[in-house]
N, C-alpha and C positions, 0 to 999 in steps of 0.2 A: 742322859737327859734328852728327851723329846725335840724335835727340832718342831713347834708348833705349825709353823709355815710350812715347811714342807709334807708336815703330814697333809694340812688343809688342801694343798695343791693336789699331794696323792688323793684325795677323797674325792674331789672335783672332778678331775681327771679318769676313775675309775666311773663316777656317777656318767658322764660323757658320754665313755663308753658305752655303758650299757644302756642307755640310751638313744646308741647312734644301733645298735644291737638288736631293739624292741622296733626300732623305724625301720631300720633294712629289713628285719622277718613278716613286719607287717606289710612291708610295699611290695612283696614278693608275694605277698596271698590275696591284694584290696580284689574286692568282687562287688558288681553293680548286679542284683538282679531284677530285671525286667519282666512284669507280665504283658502278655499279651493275647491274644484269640486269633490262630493261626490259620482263621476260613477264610481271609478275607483279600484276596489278591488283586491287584498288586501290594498291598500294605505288606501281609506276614501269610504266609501258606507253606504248606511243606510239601518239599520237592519227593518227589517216588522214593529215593534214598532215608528219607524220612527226616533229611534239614530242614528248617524253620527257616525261611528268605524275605527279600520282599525291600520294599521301601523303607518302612519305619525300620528294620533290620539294618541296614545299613546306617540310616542315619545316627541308632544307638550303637552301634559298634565304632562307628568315626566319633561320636562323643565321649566313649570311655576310653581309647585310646589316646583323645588328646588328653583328657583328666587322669590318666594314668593306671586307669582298670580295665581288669577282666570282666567280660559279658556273658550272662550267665539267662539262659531265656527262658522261662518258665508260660506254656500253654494252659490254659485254659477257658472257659465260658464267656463272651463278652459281659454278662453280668457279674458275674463272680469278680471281675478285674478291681474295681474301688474298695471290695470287701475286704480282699485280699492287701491292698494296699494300706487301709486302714490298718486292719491287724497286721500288719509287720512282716509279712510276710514275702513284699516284693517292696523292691527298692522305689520304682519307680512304672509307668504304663504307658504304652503305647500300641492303638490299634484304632487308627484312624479315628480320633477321638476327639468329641468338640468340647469347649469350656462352657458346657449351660450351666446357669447360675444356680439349679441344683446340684450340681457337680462341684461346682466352687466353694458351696459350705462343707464339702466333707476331704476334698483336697487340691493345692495350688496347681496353677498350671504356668507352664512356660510362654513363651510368644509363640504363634502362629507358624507353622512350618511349611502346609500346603492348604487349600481352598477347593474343594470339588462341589459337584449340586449331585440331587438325588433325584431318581425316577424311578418310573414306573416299567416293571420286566415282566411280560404275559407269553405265552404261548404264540408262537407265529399266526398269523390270521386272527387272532383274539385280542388285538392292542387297545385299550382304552384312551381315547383321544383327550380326555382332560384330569386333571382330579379330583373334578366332581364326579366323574363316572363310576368311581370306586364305590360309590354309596348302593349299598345292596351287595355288594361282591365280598366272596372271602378272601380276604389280603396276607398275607405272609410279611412279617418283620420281625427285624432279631431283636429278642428283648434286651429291653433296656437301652435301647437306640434313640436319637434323635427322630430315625422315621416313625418308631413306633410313637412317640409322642407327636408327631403333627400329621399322622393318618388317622391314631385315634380319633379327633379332631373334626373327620367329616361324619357328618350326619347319615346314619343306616349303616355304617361301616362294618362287618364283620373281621374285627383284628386278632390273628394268630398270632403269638408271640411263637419266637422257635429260637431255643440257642445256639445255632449251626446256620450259617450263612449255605451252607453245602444241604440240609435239610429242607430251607424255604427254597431253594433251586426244586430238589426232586419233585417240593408238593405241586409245585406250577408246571413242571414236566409232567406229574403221573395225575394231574386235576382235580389235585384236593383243594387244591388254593386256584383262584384268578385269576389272581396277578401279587406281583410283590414290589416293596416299594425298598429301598436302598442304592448307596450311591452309584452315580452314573460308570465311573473308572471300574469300580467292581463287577457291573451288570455287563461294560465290555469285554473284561473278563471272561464268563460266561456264556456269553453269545457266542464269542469265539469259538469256543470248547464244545458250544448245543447247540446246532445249526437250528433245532426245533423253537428256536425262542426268539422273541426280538424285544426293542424296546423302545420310545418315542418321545411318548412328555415328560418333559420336566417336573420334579417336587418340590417347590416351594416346605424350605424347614429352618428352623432357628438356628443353622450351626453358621458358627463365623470362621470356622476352619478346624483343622486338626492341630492339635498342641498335646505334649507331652506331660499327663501328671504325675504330681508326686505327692507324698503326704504333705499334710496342713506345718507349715514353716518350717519346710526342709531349707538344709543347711548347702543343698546341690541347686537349690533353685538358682540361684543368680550362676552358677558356675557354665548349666547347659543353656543359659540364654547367653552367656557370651557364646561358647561353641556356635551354636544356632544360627548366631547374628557372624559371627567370622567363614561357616558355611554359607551363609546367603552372600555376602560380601566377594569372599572368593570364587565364587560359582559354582560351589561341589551341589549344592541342593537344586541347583539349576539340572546341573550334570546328571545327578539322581532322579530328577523328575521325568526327564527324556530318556535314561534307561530304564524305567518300569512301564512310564505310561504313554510312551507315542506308541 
């Protein structure tokens, strides 16, 4: 005769297991992947080696490792990035990326990480001193940008959209373009690298900073704003800021 109790124990006991079996083989493969547009330095660029670096790199590499995953970086188009998010296709984005309240209806975004402003980058000798100057000039912006929506915005503006941050550089070196407007840590970037460029005024744009999205009621949102909040806390985003952008 069956000993009831002890089988129910056996049964509990072997479910357990395989249970504890299904979670060890899955904690051993979790992958986070990230899209991002890898023209945009300091944020994400890739080194002559052909790694993918940068600001936001680090900060999502220090966020899956405190959350217990692998980072997995997927390149592509700065507009392509929410499409792709949407369709399922990347976990999450990051590339210097602000929360405009178009952006908010199609996916959430975390708190705040960094603040830059945006200007204007022209050819040495050719700086335009305001940004009403721009009216009548061909302007260079990456589509789907913040800049491209408040350059759009002046009157006579001839706006290029381009989806290579490294393209709108060449047009304003080889003078296809005028001038181009994107932010200022990036255009130092640049300058650095093209002694033939420089840059001056300020662009006034709706971004309130860089934050990281992710699909519409991800279940990581609250996870990477605690990380986030414990990096600002401790001073690693401090730390990160002064190794990309002094």
């Amino acid at each position: 005769m069956f000993n009831r109790r002890a089988v129910i124990q056996f049964l509990l006991l072997s479910l357990a297991t395989l249970l504890s079996l299904v979670l060890f083989a899955g904690c051993g493969n979790k992958t986070l992947i990230m899209g991002t547009s890898a023209d945009y330095p300091p944020y994400e660029f890739k080194e002559q080696s052909g790694e993918i670096v940068g600001f936001d790199i680090d900060i999502a590499q220090a966020i899956a490792e405190e959350l217990g995953f692998q980072l997995e970086i997927q390149d592509m188009d700065f507009n392509s990035l929410l499409p792709a998010l949407e369709a399922g296709k990347v976990d999450f984005v990051m590339a210097g990326m602000s929360p405009t309240p178009e952006r908010q209806e199609i996916a959430d975004f975390t708190q705040l990480y960094y603040k830059a402003e945006s200007i204007v980058l022209a050819r040495k000798g050719n700086i335009l001193e305001t940004p009403e100057a721009l009216s009548g000039k061909k302007i260079g912006v990456q589509a789907g940008s913040i800049q491209a929506e408040a350059a759009g915005k002046i009157e006579g503006v001839e706006l290029m959209e381009m989806d290579k941050i490294g393209e709108i550089i060449q047009g304003v070196k080889e003078q296809t373009l005028d001038a181009a407007v994107i932010e200022s840590t990036v255009a130092q970037q640049y300058v650095q690298a093209n002694p033939d460029l420089d840059f001056s005024v300020n662009f006034e744009t709706d971004s309130s900073g860089s934050a990281i999205a992710l699909p519409k009621n991800s279940s990581y949102t609250d996870s990477f704003n605690q990380v986030l909040e414990q990096m600002k806390e401790n001073g690693k985003i401090e730390e990160l800021i002064q190794k990309w952008f002094s």
